[in-house]
C-alpha positions as YAML, in Angstrom:
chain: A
units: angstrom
residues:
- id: 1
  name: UNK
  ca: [-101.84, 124.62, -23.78]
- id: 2
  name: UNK
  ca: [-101.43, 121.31, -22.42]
- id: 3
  name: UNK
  ca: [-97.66, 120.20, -21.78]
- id: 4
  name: UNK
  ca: [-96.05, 117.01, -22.69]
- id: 5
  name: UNK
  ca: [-92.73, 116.46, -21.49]
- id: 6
  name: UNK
  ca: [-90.46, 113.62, -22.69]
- id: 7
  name: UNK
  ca: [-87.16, 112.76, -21.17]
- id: 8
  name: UNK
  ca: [-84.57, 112.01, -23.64]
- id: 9
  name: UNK
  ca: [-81.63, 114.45, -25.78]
- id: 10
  name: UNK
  ca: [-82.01, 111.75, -28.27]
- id: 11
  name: UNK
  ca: [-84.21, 113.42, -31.49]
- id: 12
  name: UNK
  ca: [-83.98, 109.86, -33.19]
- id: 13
  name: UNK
  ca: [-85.13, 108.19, -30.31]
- id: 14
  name: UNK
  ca: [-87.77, 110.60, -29.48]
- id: 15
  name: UNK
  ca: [-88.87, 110.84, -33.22]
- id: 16
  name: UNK
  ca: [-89.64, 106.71, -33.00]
- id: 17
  name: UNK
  ca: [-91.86, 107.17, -29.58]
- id: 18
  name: UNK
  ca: [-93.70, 110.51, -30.53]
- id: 19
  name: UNK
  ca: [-97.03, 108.98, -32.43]
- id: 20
  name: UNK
  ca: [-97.11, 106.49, -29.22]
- id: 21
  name: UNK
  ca: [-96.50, 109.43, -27.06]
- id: 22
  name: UNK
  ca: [-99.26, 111.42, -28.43]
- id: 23
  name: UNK
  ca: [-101.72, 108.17, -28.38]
- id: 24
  name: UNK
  ca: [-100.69, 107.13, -24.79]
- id: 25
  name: UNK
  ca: [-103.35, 108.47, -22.06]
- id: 26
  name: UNK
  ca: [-101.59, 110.87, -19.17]
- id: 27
  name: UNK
  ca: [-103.27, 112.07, -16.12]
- id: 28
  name: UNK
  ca: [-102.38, 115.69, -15.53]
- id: 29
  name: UNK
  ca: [-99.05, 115.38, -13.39]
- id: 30
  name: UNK
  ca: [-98.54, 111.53, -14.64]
- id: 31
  name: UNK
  ca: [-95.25, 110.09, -15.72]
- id: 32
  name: UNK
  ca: [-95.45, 106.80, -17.65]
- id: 33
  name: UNK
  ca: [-92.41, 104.84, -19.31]
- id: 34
  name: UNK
  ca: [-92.40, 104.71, -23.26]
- id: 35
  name: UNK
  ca: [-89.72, 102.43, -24.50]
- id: 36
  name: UNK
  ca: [-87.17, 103.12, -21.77]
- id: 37
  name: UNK
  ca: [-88.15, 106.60, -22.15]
- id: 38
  name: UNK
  ca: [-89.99, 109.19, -19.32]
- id: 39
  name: UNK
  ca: [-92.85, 110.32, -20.44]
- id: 40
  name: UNK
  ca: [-94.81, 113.20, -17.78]
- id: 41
  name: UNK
  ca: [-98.17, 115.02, -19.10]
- id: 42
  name: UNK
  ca: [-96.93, 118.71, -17.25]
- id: 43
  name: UNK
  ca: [-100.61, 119.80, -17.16]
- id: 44
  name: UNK
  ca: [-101.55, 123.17, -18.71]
- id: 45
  name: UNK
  ca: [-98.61, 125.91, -19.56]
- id: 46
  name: UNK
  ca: [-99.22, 129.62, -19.92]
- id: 47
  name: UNK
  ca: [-98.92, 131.19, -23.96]
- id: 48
  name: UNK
  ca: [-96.17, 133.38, -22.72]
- id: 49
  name: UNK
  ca: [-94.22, 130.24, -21.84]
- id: 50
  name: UNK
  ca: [-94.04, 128.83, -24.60]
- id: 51
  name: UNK
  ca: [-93.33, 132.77, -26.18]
- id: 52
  name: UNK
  ca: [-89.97, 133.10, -23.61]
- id: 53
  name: UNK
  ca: [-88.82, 129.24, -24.29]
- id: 54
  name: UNK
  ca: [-89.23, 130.08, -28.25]
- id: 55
  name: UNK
  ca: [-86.46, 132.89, -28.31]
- id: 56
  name: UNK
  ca: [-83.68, 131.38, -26.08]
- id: 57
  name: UNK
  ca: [-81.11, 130.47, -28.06]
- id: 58
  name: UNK
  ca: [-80.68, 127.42, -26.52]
- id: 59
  name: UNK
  ca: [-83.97, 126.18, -27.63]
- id: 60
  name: UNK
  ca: [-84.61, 124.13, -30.47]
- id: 61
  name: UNK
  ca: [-88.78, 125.04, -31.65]
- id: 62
  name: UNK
  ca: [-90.84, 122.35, -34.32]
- id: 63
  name: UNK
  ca: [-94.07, 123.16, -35.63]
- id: 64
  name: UNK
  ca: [-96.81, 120.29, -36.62]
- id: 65
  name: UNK
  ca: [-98.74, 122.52, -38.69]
- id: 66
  name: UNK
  ca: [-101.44, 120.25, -39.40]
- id: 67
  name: UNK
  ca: [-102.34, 119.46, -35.78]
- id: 68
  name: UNK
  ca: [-101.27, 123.16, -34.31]
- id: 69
  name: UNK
  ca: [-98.34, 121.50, -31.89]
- id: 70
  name: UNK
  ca: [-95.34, 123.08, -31.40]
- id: 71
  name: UNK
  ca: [-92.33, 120.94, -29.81]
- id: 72
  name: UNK
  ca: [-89.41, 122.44, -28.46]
- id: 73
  name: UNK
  ca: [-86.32, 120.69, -27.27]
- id: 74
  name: UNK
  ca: [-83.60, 121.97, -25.40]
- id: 75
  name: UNK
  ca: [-80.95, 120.00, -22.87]
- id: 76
  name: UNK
  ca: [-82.38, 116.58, -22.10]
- id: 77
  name: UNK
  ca: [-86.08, 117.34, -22.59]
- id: 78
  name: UNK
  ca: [-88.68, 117.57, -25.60]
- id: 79
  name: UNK
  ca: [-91.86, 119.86, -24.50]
- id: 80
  name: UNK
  ca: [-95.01, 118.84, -26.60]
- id: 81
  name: UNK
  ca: [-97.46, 121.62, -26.41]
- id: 82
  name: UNK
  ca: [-100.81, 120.78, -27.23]
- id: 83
  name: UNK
  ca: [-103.75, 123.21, -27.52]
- id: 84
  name: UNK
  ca: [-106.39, 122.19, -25.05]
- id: 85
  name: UNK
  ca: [-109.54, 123.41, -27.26]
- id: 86
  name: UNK
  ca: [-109.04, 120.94, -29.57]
- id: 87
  name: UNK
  ca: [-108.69, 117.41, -29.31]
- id: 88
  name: UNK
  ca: [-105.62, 116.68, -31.89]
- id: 89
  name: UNK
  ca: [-105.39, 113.14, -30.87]
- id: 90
  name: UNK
  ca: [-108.38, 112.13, -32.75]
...
């Protein structure tokens, strides 16, 4: 799965840059600034990553069923996790 990392604890602030975030190009290891906000693509994560980050209980997990992404926040960082076989953007 392909990793999007976003910078901010803010879920208001990272709910109004999220459809930008997911339309904005990234190089694999690229950070970019959205709206005041660090954006890095993380490149491509492991399944049982995103298995061990789901059951900390420190970890907050959101599903976007209709595009298969799963978001989890925790501390000052939302993780985007995009499967790579599909293009969701589209």
């Amino acid at each position: 799965m392909k990793c999007i990392a976003v910078y901010t604890k803010s879920f208001e602030q990272f709910s109004d840059i999220y459809e930008e975030v997911l339309n904005t190009p990234l190089a694999e290891n690229e950070e970019r600034e959205v709206e005041g906000v660090v954006v890095s693509e993380s490149g491509t994560v492991p399944e049982n990553y995103l298995e061990r980050m789901k059951v900390r209980p420190d970890v907050v997990v959101m599903k976007v069923k209709e595009k298969d992404i799963t978001i989890l926040q925790h501390g000052d960082v939302f993780e985007i996790f995009i499967p790579e076989e599909e293009n969701v953007l589209q």
